[in-house]
C-alpha positions, 0 to 999 in steps of 0.5 A: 290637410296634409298627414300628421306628423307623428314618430314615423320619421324614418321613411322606407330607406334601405340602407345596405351600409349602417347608417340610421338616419332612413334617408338613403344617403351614404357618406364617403366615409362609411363607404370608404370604412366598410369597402372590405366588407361583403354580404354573408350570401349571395343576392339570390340567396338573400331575395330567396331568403327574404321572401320565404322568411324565417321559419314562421314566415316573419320577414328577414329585417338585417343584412349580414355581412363577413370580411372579404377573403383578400383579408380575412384569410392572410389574417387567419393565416398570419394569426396561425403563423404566429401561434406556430412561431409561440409554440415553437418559442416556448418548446426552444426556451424549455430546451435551453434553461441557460441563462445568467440568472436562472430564477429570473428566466422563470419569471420571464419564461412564466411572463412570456407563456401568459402573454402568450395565452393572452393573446391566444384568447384575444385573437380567437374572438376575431377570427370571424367578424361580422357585421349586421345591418337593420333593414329599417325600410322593411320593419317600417313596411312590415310594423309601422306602415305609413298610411292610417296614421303612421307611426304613433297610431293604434295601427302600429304593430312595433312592440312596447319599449320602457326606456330606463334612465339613472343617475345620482347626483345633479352635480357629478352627473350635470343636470342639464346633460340628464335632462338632454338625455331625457328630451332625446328619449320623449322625442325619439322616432318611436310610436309615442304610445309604445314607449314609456320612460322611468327615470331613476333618480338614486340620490333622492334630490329634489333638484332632479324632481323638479327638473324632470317636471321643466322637462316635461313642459319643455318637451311639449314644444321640443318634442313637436319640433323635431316631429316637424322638422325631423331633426337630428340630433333630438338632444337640444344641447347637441342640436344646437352646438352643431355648426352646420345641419344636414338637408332638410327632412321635415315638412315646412321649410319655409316655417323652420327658421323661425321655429328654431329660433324661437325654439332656440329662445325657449331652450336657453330660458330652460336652461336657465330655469334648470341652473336656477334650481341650485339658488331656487330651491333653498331659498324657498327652504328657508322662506317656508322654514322661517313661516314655520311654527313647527322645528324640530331641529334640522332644516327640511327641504320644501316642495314649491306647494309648501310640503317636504320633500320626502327624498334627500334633504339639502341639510341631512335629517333623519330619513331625509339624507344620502342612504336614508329616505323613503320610496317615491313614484310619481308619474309626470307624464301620463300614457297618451291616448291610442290616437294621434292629437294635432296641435294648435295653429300658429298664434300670439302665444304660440308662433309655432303651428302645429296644427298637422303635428301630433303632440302627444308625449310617452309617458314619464316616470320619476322613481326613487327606491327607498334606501335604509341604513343596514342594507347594501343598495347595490348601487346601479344594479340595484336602482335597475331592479327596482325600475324593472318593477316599477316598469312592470306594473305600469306599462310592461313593455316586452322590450327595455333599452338602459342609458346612463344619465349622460348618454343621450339618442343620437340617432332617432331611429336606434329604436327601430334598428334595435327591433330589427334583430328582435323582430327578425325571422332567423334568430329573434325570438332568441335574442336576448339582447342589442348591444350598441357601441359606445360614443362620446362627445367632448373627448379631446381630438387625439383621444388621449386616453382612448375613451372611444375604445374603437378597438374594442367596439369597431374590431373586438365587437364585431368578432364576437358578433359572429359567435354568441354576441357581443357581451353587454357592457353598459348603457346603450342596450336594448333587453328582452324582458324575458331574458331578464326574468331568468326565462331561457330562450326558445330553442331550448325551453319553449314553455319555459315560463310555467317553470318559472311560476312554479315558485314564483314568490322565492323568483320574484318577491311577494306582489301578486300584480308583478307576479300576474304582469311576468308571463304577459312580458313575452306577448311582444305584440302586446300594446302597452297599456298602463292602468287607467289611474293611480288609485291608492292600491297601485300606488301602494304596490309600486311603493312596495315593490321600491322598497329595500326589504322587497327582495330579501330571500328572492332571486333578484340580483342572482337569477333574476335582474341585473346581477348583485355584489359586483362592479361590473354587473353589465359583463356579469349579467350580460354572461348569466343570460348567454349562459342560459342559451340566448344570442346578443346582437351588435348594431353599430349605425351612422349617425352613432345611435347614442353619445355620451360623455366620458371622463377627459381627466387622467385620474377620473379615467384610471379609476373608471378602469380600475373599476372596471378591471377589478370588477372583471377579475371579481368575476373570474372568481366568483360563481359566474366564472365563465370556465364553470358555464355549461354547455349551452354557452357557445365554446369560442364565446367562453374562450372570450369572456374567460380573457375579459375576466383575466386580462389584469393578471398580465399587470404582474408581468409587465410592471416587473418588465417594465422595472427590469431596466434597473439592471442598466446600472450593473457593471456587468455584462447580463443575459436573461436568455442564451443563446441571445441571437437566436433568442432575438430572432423569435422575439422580433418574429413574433413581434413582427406578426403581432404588429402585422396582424393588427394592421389587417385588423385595422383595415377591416375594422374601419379603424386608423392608425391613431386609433391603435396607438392609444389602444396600445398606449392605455393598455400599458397606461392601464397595466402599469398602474390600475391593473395591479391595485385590481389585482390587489382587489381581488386578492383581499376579496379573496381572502374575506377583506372589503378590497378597494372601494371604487369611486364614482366617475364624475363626467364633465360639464357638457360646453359648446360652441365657444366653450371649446377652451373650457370643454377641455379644462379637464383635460389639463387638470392634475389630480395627484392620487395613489394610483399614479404613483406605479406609473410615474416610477417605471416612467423614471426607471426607463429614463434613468436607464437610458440616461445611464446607457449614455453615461456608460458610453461616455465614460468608458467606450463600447466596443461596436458588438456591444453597442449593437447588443444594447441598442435592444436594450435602449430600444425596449425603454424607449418603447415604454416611454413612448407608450406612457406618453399620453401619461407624461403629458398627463401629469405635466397639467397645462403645461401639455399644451406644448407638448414639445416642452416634454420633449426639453425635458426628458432630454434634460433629464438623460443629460443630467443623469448621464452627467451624474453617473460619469461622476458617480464613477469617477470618485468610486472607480477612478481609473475606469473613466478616461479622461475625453476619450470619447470616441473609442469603443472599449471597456464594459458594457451592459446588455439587457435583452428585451425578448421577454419583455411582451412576446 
């Protein structure tokens, strides 16, 4: 009989480019996008290395690699050239305060210094890019051999993982795209008794309770699919939309296309059951309501064995409504046996056979905290203590990975590269965490509003990846557990947990079972293993720990968990555990180890980033700013988390930039900078060695030009709008006020196939709100500038030298509306489908503005617009200096 199929599924590949599927094979692209990069050593040193082992005799489970010389120095050396040329620039400025409005060449000289500063701290994060590769072959060799078993045996030596999945609400976050997520999770190539999920539902609905329980039935089929078959992706909705399957790595070929269609079957009836819980579920309501002898005023929402529910009723009640509702914890799943269980041979019931195929799942846990009026729940933050509690007394896993409700594995074997850095010889034991990139499905194919932020995570992360580490942004990560206790790494405590436990109920709350679990966290080679039932003490102490009242006077959200009162309390955490000394690792794989879905809608996307922006410069001002950490945070990874926090201040600069083509409509000519020619000459220079190094960065991050441009086009999107309600934010936070109220991010509804017209409705969709407003005004001012530029021309003639000095001026408005384009199209709704009609349009409106400023002043200044003489250069002429607009 041949072995059983259990989790191993990743065989004993090396692959020495990122990818993550363990077959061995490598696409054109990756070769293609990871050409200019080298190994960090030479071989020799490398095999050295690899046999002798980290310092303990572990073995070395990643690769790392630098940016070969050829790029990595003239990038360098360009980046030097340019801060000489800044340096230079400001010191010229300073020398020469001549200029026809003295008050605003300040402004610009402040502007211009900022930028400067800015972009200084950009670039000193990228100065050493690396790149590190998991070496899956060898982990598996070394922790999860296949031989006894293979990888869901007891003979598996990977440590625990506890999965934490949250979400809200079955309608902003789609029920179906959370459970996806969940399947991906309960079939992922991980030894199924080493992994547990706790699914955090913070609305209290009884739709995501009941889904989770069709969940768990399907993925008693699904699970042993992909098992089977190997496949890829394990989220079905995923597997299923894609046109076309790589080579088969399973092990029955000639049973797969069966098994999937009949798979395939069962997947659309559990969709269908999921869609039906909406419907099912209050007519069941009213059913057990009308049956009921006992009212008592509002209408309750029943379970299907008759109870109520204790969460969030359908029509709020007292206790039962958004914000007040008790603790719930339920196990769905129990832990599976140490032992590979087969399943049945193929049958009239069951046409798959799984009789050489182990069919066990992890264990899977439903929470949801109890929420009371008078208490601030902390959002996400908050519902991730409470599963870090939770997790703790049943499995207590050293290791835990967090995704969002929409996010789903892509690649089954992300666990396993994750474990590469935490297992590995060099710096493992002081890793806190593993930071992956973020990827989306269903973005528009031009990426309109960069929701891929490829800069970031293809060039930025990278960067950091050769200092402290990548910050933590979000979903996607897997943490050590200890790291999140407050415990400091390693290399400068090595006991460090008995001061831990020198207070332990001030750290971590008033439960002995989760004070006794804390120092068992730091066994990694622990074997996760729960209590063998839920009796009435534990199930009280879970409720316990759920409660609102649990945390009042400890450590959690301050020392302790996920960081309170903050937007952004994955940068904020993220910078309190390398405060503390730990390293971060960045992992980036092909097939993408995660994906997700983001927000396609202008104004979903500009309140995600206001959220984002606003919470960053909360952070600058709060006790977590990185310019008071101390020495053990390394001093370039200050530098970067210092131009995450300030990044939104440089909106004040821009947006009165963008305002200063107003001045079209002077009569007069105007000069913010003189002598203007040599002021010129350092603008374009400067400007040419920004634009120069950001193609060397693109062709060793593996990026394209598109790529840039809206990395460029949102930024300004960003700084002309969001950036400066953040800044409004943090200044009434400042001075003791609420500050903007952030709202949640409604993600699309997940389409396939062909669905592709609907997928992207959203896209095409105007959601008129405050934050347009900044924007749409400066897209209106540049335009009337140009426009009045043409009336000028056409109504009193230019001489060619002045001409020439304001086609500088012409050529700053039209880079601003061609920066803002992505945002034209945007406010344009379905008429963007035709983006040439934008095109009509602004040539429209020049002509008619041109138009009305030659009328304009042939009534108020009759003798200055002679009559069709339009081909002689004369009168007065305007020129407005583009150099202090971004240097």
């Amino acid at each position: 009989m041949p072995s059983p199929a259990t989790g191993n599924d990743a065989g004993l590949a090396d692959p020495l480019l990122p990818r993550g599927d363990g077959t061995g094979r490598a696409g054109a692209s990756s070769k293609n996008k990871y050409r200019y990069w080298v190994p960090a050593a030479d071989d020799e040193e490398v095999l050295a290395a690899e046999e002798r082992g980290g310092e303990d005799g572990r073995p070395l489970l990643y690769r790392t690699f630098k940016v070969r010389g050829i790029l990595l120095h003239p990038y360098r050396l360009i980046n030097l050239a340019r801060l000489i040329v800044i340096i230079q620039f400001f010191i010229w400025r300073m020398r020469h305060r001549d200029s026809d409005s003295i008050a605003l060449w300040w402004i610009t000289v402040v502007g211009d210094f900022w930028f400067g500063v800015s972009w200084l701290l950009n670039q000193a994060s990228k100065v050493n890019p690396i790149r590190r590769v998991p070496k899956l072959a060898l982990l598996n060799q070394q922790f999860d051999p296949p031989g006894g078993g293979g990888g869901g045996s007891s003979s598996s030596q990977l440590p625990g993982v506890d999965v934490f999945i949250n979400t809200v609400d079955p309608v902003d976050e789609p029920v179906l795209c959370t459970m996806n997520s969940v399947l991906s999770i309960l079939a992922t190539d991980y030894p199924v008794d080493r992994h547990a999920t706790y699914f955090s539902d913070d609305g209290g609905s009884l739709v995501h309770y009941e889904a989770l329980l069709e969940t768990a039935r399907f993925a008693a089929l699904w699970a042993p699919f992909c098992r089977k078959h190997r496949v890829e992706p394990r989220a079905p909705e995923s597997y299923f939309a894609a046109t076309a399957d790589g080579p088969y790595a399973g092990d029955a070929p000639g049973q797969f296309v069966d098994d999937r269609r009949h798979v395939r079957r069962e997947y659309e009836e559990f969709r269908e059951r999921l869609a039906a819980l909406f419907t099912i579920i209050p007519q069941r309501s009213e059913a057990y309501e009308r049956e009921s002898t006992k009212r008592d005023g509002a209408r309750a929402t029943y379970m299907a064995d008759g109870s109520h529910w204790p969460g969030t009723w359908m029509e709020p009640a007292e206790n039962h409504k958004k914000g007040q509702h008790a603790a719930i914890v339920q196990v769905m799943l129990n832990h599976p046996s140490d032992e590979p269980q087969l399943g049945e041979p193929a049958s009239s019931d069951s046409p798959l056979d799984l009789s050489a195929v182990d069919v066990r799942l992890p264990m899977l846990v439903y929470i949801a905290r109890e929420k009371r009026p008078g208490y601030d729940h902390q959002k996400k933050a908050g519902a991730m203590n409470v599963q870090l509690r939770v997790s703790a007394l049943l499995s207590n896993a050293p290791f835990i990975i967090n995704f969002d409700g929409d996010h789903y594995i892509n690649n089954s074997a992300a666990f396993r590269a994750a474990m590469c850095f935490m297992l590995d010889g060099r710096h493992g034991e002081d890793t806190a965490f593993v930071q992956f990139p973020q990827r989306f499905d269903d973005v528009d194919p031009t990426d309109r509003y960069c929701n891929h932020n490829r800069v970031f995570f293809d060039a930025t992360a990278l960067g950091l990846n050769g200092l402290q580490g990548p910050s933590y942004v979000g979903t996607g990560c897997m943490f050590r557990r200890a790291a999140l206790y407050g415990a400091d790494p390693p290399r400068w405590q090595p006991d460090d947990f008995s001061k831990l436990l020198d207070n332990p109920w001030r750290q971590f709350g008033n439960s002995m079972p989760f004070i006794n679990s804390v120092p068992l966290a730091t066994h990694q080679e622990r074997p996760v293993a729960p209590p063998a039932s839920l009796d009435g003490r534990l199930t009280a102490e879970l409720t316990d720990v759920s409660t609102c009242a649990y945390e009042d006077g400890t450590e959690w959200g301050y020392g302790v968990g996920w960081v309170y009162n903050i937007a952004t309390e994955d940068v904020v955490t993220g910078f309190r555990i390398h405060r503390k000394g730990w390293r971060s690792m960045y992992c980036s794989m092909e097939p993408d180890a995660f994906r997700g879905t983001a927000p396609i809608n202008l104004t979903e996307r500009l309140y995600q980033i206001l959220r984002w922006s606003g919470g960053s410069l909360d952070m600058f001002f709060s006790r977590n700013c990185p310019l008071l950490a101390g020495r053990r945070l390394h001093p370039m990874q200050r530098v970067a988390y210092t131009n995450m926090t300030v990044y939104p201040i440089s909106a004040a600069f821009i947006f009165v930039y963008d305002l200063l083509p107003l001045m079209w409509l002077s009569g007069a000519e105007f000069y913010i900078q003189k002598p203007f020619p040599t002021y010129v000459v350092y603008l374009f220079a400067g400007i040419a060695m920004m634009e120069v190094s950001g193609m060397v960065e693109i062709r060793w991050a593996g990026l394209t030009l598109l790529d840039w441009c809206r990395n460029e086009q949102f930024y300004m999107i960003g700084a002309t709008g969001v950036y400066p309600a953040a800044v409004l934010h943090s200044l009434l936070r400042l001075v003791g006020l609420k500050g903007l109220p952030f709202k949640l991010t409604s993600k699309p509804q997940s389409a396939s196939g062909g669905e592709a017209k609907e997928r992207f409705a959203e896209l095409y969709e105007v959601q008129w709100a405050p934050l347009l407003v900044p924007t749409v005004v400066v897209i209106a001012v540049n335009v009337a500038a140009i426009g009045a530029a043409a009336g000028r021309v056409a109504a009193g003639g230019w001489s060619l030298a002045q001409i020439a000095g304001a086609a500088g001026g012409l050529l700053f408005n039209a880079w601003v509306l061609l920066l803002l384009y992505p945002f034209a199209l945007g406010i344009m709704g379905r008429w963007s489908k035709r983006p040439y009609l934008l095109f009509v349009l602004l040539v429209t409106a020049l002509a008619a503005i041109a138009s009305a400023y030659v009328a304009l002043l042939a009534v108020l200044a009759p003798g200055f617009v002679p009559p069709f003489r339009l081909g002689r250069w004369s009168g007065v002429g305007a020129i407005i200096s583009p150099a202090s607009w971004r240097f």
